[in-house]
C-alpha positions as CSV (number, residue, x, y, z in Angstrom):
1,X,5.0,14.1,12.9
2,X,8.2,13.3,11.1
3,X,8.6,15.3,7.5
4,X,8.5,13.8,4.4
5,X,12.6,14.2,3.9
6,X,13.1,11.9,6.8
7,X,12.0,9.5,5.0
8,X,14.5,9.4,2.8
9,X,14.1,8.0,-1.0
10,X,13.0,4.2,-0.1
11,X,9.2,4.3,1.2
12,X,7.5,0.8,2.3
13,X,3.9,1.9,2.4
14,X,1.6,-0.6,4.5
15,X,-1.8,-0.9,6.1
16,X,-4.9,-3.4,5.9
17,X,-6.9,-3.9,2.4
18,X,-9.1,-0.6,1.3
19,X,-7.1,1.9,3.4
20,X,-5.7,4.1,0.6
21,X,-1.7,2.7,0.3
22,X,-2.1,2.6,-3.4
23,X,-3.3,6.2,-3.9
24,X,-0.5,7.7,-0.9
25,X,2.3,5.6,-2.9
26,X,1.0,7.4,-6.2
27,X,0.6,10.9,-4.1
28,X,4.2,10.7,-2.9
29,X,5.3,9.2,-6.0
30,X,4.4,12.7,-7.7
31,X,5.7,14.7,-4.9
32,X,9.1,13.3,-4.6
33,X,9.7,12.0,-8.4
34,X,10.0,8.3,-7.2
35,X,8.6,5.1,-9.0
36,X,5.8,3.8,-7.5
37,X,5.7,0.3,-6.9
38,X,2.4,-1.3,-6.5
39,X,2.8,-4.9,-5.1
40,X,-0.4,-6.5,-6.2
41,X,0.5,-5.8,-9.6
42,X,3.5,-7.9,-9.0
43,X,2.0,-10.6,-7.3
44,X,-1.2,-11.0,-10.1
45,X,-0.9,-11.6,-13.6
46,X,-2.4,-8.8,-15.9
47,X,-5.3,-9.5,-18.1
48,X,-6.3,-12.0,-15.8
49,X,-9.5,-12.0,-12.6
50,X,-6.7,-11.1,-10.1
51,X,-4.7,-14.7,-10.8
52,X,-1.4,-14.9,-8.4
53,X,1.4,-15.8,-9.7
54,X,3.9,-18.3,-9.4
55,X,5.7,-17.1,-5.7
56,X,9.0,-17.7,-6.9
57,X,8.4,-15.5,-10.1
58,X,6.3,-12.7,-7.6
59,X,9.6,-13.1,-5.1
60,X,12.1,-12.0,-8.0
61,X,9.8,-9.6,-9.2
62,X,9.9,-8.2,-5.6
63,X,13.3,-8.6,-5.0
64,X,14.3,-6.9,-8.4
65,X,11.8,-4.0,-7.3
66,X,13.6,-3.1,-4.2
67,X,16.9,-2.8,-5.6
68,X,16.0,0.0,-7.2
69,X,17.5,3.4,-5.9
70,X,14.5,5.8,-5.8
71,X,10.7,4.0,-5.0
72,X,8.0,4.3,-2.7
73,X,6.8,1.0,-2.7
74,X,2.6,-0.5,-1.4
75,X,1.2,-3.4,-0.2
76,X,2.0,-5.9,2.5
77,X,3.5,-9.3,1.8
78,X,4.8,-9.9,5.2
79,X,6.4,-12.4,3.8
80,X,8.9,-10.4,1.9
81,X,9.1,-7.9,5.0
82,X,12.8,-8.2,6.0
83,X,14.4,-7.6,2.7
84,X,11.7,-5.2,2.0
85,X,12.4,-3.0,5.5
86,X,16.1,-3.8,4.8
87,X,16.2,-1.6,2.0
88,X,14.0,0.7,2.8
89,X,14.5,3.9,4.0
90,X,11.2,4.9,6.0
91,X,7.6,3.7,6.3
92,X,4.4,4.8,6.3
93,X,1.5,2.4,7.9
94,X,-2.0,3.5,7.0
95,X,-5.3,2.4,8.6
96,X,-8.9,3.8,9.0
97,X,-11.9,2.5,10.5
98,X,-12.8,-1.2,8.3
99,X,-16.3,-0.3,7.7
100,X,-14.7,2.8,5.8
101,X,-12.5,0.6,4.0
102,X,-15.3,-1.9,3.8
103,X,-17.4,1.1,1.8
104,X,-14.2,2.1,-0.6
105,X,-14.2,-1.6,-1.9
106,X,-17.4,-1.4,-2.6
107,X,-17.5,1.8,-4.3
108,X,-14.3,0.8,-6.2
109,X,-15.5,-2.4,-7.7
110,X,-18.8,-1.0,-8.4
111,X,-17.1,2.1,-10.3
112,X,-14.1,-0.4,-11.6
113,X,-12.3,2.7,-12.8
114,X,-9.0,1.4,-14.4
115,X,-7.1,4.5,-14.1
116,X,-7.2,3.7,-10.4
117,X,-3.9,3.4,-8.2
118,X,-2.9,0.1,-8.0
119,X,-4.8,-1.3,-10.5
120,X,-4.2,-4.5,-12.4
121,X,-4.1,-3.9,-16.3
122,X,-7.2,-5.6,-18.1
123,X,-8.8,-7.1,-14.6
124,X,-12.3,-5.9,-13.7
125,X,-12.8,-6.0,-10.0
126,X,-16.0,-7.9,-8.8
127,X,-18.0,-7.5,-5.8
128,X,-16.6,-10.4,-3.3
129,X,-18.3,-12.0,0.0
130,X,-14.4,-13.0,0.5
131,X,-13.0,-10.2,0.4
132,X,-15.9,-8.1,2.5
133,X,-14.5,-11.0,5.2
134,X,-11.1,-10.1,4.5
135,X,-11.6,-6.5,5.6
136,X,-14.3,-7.0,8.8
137,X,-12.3,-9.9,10.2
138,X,-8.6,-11.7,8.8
139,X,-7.5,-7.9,8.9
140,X,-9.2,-6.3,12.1
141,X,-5.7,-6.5,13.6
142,X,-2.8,-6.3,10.9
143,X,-2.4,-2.4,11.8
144,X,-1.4,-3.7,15.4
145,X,0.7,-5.8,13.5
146,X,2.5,-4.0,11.3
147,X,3.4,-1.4,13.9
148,X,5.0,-3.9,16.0
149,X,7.4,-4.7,13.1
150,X,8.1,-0.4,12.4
151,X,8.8,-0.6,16.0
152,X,11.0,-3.0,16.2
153,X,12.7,-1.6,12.9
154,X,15.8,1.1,12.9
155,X,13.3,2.9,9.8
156,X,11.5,6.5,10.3
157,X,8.5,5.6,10.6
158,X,4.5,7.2,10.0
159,X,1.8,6.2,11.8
160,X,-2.3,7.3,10.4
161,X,-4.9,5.5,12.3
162,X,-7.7,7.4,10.9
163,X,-8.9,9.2,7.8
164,X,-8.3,12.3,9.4
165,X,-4.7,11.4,10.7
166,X,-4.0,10.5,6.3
167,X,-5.8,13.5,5.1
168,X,-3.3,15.8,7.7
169,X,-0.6,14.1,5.9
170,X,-1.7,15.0,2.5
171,X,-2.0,18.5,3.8
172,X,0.8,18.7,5.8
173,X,3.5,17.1,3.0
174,X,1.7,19.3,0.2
175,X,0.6,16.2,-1.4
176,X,-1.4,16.2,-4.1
177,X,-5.5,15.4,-2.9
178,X,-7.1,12.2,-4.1
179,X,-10.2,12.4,-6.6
């Protein structure tokens, strides 16, 4: 495994909805005294049921973000990927079995804490059939994905494919342990 210098001050953090990006960006965030850059709180209005916004407002809220010198920065967006990986300086791609991720949405909208990572000021998650769909099936193969892209990037790169392969990272950078 690389270490957690390698990958320099510029972290793109991605995986598949549920998998913990949010709470790792946060981690590393502490470690490393970076901002931490959650991009469904660009993308989403506060205040509001998770509303988008506008995609030329989220794109220069985006853009701005990763001009910044020092961030570790969540969420996917493949969209925004080139300038995204273009600045960064390493990557970290997260994954874990979807009926575990499938069991943390749950248990996140049902607890709707809102000192959670990477959550939107004033929204109240709700239980979704949409987004239970999201996780078993439209995602089942973004991992595979994503890891094509690192691969075919000049970044440093982390691969967990497991909750055991993220909670040897924790342990291994000295991160601070989720709640």
């Amino acid at each position: 495994m690389l270490t957690l210098a390698s990958l320099g001050e510029r972290i793109v953090v991605l995986g598949p909805s549920n998998a913990g990006k949010s709470t790792l960006a946060v981690a590393l965030s502490k470690k490393l005294d970076l901002t931490a850059v959650h991009l469904d709180q660009l993308h989403h209005i506060p205040n509001t049921f998770w509303q988008a916004r506008p995609e030329a407002e989220f794109t220069k809220l985006h853009d701005d973000a990763i001009l910044g010198e020092r961030w570790v920065m969540e969420g996917n967006y493949s969209r925004l990927f080139p300038q995204r990986l273009a600045r960064a300086t390493g990557a970290i791609l997260i994954t874990s079995n979807r009926w575990l991720r499938v069991s943390r949405y749950v248990r996140r909208t049902l607890v709707n804490r809102s000192d959670r990572a990477g959550h939107l000021e004033g929204a109240r998650d709700r239980l979704k059939w949409d987004m239970i769909n999201w996780i078993l099936v439209e995602t089942r193969n973004s991992a595979d994905a994503y890891s094509a892209i690192l691969r075919a990037s000049d970044l440093p790169y982390v691969e967990c494919r497991s909750a055991k392969a993220l909670r040897d990272i924790y342990r291994t950078w000295e991160l601070p342990f989720p709640h």
